[in-house]
NUKE-932001 format. One record per residue (C-alpha): residue in three letters; x, y, z. Coordinates in steps of 0.1 Angstrom, whole numbers, padded with zeros to 4 digits, always signed. Layout:
<recs>
ALAXYZ...
</recs>
This chain:
<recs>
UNK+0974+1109-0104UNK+0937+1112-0104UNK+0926+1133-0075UNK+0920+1173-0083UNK+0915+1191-0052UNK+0905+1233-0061UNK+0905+1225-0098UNK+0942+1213-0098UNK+0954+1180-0101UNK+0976+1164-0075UNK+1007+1148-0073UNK+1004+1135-0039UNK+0971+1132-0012UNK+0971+1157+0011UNK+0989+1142+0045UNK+0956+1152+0072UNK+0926+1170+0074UNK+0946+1201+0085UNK+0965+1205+0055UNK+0940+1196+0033UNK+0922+1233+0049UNK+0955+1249+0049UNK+0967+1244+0013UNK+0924+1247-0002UNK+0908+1271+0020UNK+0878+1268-0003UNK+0868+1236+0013UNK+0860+1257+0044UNK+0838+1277+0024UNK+0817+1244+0009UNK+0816+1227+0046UNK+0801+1259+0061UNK+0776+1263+0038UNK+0762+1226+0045UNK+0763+1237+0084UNK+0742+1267+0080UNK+0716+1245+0057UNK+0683+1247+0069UNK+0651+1250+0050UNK+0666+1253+0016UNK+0652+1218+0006UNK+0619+1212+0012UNK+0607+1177+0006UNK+0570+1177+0015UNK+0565+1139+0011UNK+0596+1127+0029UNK+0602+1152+0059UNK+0588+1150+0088UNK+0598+1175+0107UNK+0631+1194+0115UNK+0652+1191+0143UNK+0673+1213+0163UNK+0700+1206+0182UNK+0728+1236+0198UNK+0747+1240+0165UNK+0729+1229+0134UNK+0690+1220+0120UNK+0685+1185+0104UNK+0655+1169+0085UNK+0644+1144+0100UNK+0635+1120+0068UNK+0605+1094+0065UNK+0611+1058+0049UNK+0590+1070+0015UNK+0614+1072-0013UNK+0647+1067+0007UNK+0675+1039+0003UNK+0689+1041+0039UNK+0726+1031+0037UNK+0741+1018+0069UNK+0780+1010+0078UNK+0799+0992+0056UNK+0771+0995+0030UNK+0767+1015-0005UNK+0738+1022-0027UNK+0743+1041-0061UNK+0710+1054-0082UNK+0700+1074-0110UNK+0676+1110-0112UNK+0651+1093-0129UNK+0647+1066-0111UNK+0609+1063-0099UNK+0612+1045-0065UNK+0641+1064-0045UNK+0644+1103-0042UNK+0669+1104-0014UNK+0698+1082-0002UNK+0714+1088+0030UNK+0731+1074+0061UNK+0738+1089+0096UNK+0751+1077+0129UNK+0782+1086+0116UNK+0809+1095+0146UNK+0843+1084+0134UNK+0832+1069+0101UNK+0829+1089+0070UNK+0801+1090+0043UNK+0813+1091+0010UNK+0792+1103-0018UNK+0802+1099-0057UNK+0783+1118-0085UNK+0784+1121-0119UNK+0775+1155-0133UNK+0764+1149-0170UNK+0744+1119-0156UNK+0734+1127-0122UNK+0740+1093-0112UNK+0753+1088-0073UNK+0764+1068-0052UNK+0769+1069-0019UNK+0789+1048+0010UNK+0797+1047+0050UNK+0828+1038+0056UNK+0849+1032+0090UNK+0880+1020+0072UNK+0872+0981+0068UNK+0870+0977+0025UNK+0878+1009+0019UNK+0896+0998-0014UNK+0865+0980-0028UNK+0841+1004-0017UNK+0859+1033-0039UNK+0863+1009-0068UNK+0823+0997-0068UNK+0810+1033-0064UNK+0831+1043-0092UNK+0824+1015-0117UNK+0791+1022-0104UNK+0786+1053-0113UNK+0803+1053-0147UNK+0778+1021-0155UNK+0749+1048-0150UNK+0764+1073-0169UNK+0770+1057-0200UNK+0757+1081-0224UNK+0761+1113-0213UNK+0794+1124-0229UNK+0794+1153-0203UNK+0805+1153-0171UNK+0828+1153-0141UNK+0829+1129-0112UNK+0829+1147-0084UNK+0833+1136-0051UNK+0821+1148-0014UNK+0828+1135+0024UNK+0804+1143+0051UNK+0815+1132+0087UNK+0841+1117+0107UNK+0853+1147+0136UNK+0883+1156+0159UNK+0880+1121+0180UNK+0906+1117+0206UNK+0919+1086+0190UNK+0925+1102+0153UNK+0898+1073+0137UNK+0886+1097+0114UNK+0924+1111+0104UNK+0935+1077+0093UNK+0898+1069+0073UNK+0902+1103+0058UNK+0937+1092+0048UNK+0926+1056+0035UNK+0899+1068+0017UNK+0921+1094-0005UNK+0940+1072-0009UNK+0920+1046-0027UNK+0907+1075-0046UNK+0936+1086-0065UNK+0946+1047-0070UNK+0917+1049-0098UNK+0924+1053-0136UNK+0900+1086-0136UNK+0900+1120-0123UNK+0882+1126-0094UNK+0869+1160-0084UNK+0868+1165-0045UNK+0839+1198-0041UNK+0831+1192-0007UNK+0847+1176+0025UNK+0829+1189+0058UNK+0851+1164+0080UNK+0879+1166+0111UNK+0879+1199+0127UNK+0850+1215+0110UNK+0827+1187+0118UNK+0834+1191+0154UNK+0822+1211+0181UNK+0833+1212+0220UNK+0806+1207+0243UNK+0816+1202+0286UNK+0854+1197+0270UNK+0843+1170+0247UNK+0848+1171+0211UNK+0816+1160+0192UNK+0805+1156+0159UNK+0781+1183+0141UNK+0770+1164+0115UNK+0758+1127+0118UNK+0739+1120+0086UNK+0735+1134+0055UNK+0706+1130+0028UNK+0713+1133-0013UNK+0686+1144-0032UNK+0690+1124-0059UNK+0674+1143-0085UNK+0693+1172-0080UNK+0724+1161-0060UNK+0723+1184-0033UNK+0734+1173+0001UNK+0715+1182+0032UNK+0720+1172+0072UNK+0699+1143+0077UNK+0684+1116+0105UNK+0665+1088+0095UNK+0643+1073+0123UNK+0634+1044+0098UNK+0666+1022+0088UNK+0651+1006+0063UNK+0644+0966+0057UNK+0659+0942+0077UNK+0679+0970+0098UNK+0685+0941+0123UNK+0699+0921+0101UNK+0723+0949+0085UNK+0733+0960+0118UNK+0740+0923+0131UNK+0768+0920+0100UNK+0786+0951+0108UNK+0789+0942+0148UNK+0801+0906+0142UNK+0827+0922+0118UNK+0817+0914+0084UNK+0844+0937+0067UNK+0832+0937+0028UNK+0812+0963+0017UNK+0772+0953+0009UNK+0762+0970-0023UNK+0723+0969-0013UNK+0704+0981-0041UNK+0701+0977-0079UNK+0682+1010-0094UNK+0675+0988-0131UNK+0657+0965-0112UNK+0640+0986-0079UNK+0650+0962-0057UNK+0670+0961-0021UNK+0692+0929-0022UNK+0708+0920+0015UNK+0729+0892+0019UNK+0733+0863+0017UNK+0765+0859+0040UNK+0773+0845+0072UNK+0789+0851+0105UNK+0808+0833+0128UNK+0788+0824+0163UNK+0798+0849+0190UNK+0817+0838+0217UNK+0801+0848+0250UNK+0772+0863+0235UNK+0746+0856+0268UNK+0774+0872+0286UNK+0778+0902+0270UNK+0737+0907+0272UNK+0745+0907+0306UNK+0765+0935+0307UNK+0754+0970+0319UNK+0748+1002+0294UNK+0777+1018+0298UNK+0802+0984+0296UNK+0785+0979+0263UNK+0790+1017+0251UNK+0829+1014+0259UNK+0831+0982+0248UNK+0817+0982+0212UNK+0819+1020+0201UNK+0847+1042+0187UNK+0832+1068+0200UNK+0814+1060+0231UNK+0812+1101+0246UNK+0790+1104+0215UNK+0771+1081+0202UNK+0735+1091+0197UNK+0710+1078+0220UNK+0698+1044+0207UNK+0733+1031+0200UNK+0734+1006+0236UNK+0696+0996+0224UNK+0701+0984+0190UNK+0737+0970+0201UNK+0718+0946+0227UNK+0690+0941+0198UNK+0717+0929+0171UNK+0736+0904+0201UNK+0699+0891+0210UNK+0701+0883+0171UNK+0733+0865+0168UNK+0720+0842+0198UNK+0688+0833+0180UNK+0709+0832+0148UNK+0739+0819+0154UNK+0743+0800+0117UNK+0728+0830+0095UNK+0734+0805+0066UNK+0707+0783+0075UNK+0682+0802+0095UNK+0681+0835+0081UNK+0693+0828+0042UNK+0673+0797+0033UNK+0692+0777+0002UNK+0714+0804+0005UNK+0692+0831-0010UNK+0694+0868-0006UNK+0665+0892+0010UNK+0652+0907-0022UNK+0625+0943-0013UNK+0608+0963-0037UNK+0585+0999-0034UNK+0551+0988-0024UNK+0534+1010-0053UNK+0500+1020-0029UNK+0521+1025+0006UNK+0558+1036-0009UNK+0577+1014+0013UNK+0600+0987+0012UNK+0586+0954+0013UNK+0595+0918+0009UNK+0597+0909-0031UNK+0582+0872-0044UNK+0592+0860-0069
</recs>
């Protein structure tokens, strides 16, 4: 047994969200102090602005410096790496973002998971994160989840389960410090439950963990959102901090089966139809839903239109802009 929940190490996962509050009250405490965070970060190249909505203040982050991780994706860095300063993920309703840090090291790692390679997802960030911290006898792995709220079909009570779970499977202790999740990620607005927290941002060089929304997606954010609809279940592991590089792909989907007529469809069929949460998905979710089916019907054999010899999409930091761009090698 490897998971140590309030400094004590368990003999069994806690059963649901509630209990897990019930039994370690001080995970109340860690979750509310990420809900009143506002402008106790301040990163003057990456922020653009803040913004408000009824309950909480987010930063709204800029492309410079970040590793945007999307669904079914991880990324794992180091504090000294030059090119990234922030990873983060958000559009998170029923899914959970998972971040893993090392506290001799600072290396991190972080994941969004909806309950599709949950398993591998834990083991990578792990071995990850240990790989970065060889040398630094010090240290704990601690880990935090952000996300996932009181949805009316429990996704977020069974990914919560799952993913603790495959966390105490693993042959090292694991320190749980934060879990802002279920119940307190959830507000009630005109009888509807919906989530407080959507994103969050991890500063890599100090780990500290903020509400975040990322406007920019990163390179090839079609692309990335195309596997996940077509339901590509392994986890992408997109960057490689030695090298500075985002890697996506290669890997291929089958062709969509009434693709034109689902393009056809309405707004709303397409929000009921292809969300988990369709009360609450933020604005742009029916856009970039009818963007990535447009994709499959231009790209119906990924393997030989988009992958070429069956090679990956490789993007480094532009030095002069500090964005993402297409590597040559």
């Amino acid at each position: 047994m490897v998971l140590v929940l309030n400094g004590v190490l368990q003999t069994k996962c806690p059963q649901d969200i509630q209990s897990l509050y019930n039994t370690h009250p001080v995970y109340k405490e860690s979750a509310a102090q990420l809900l009143s965070i506002s402008n106790k970060v301040n990163f003057t190249r990456t922020v653009t602005r803040l913004q408000r909505n009824t309950d909480i203040i987010v930063k709204v982050i800029g492309p410079v410096g970040l590793v945007y991780v999307r669904q079914r994706e991880l990324a794992s860095t180091v504090p000294h790496d030059k090119n990234v300063s922030i990873l983060g993920s958000d559009d998170a309703t029923t899914c959970i973002i998972v971040v893993v840090r090392h506290t001799g090291s600072g290396a991190v790692a972080l994941a969004h998971l909806d309950g599709a390679g949950t398993d591998e997802a834990v083991c990578t960030m792990i071995q990850r994160v240990q790989e970065l911290a060889l040398g630094y006898p010090e240290g704990r792995i601690e880990l935090q989840l952000v996300g996932g709220y009181s949805d009316p079909n429990n996704y977020s009570e069974k990914l919560f389960f799952g993913i603790m779970n495959s966390f105490q499977k693993q042959q090292v202790e694991i320190d749980l410090t934060l879990a802002c999740i279920g119940q307190l990620n959830t507000t009630i607005r005109a009888g509807i439950a919906w989530p407080l927290i959507y994103g969050i941002g991890v500063n890599v060089k100090t780990g500290e963990i903020f509400p975040a929304t990322f406007p920019d997606k990163g390179p090839d954010a079609l692309l990335r959102s195309v596997r996940q609809l077509t339901g590509y279940s392994e986890i992408l592991d997109i960057y490689d901090c030695n090298m500075g590089l985002i890697r996506i792909g290669p890997f291929n989907y089958k062709p969509l089966r009434g693709v034109d007529l689902w393009l056809e469809q309405n707004d709303e069929f397409i929000l009921r139809h292809l969300s988990t949460s369709p009360d609450v998905e933020p604005p742009h979710f029916v856009e970039e839903r009818r963007a990535a089916l447009a994709y499959v019907r231009e790209h119906p054999f990924p393997a030989v239109t988009v992958f070429g010899d069956n090679q990956p999409h490789f993007f480094r930091r532009d030095e002069q802009t500090g964005l993402w761009t297409p590597a040559v090698f």
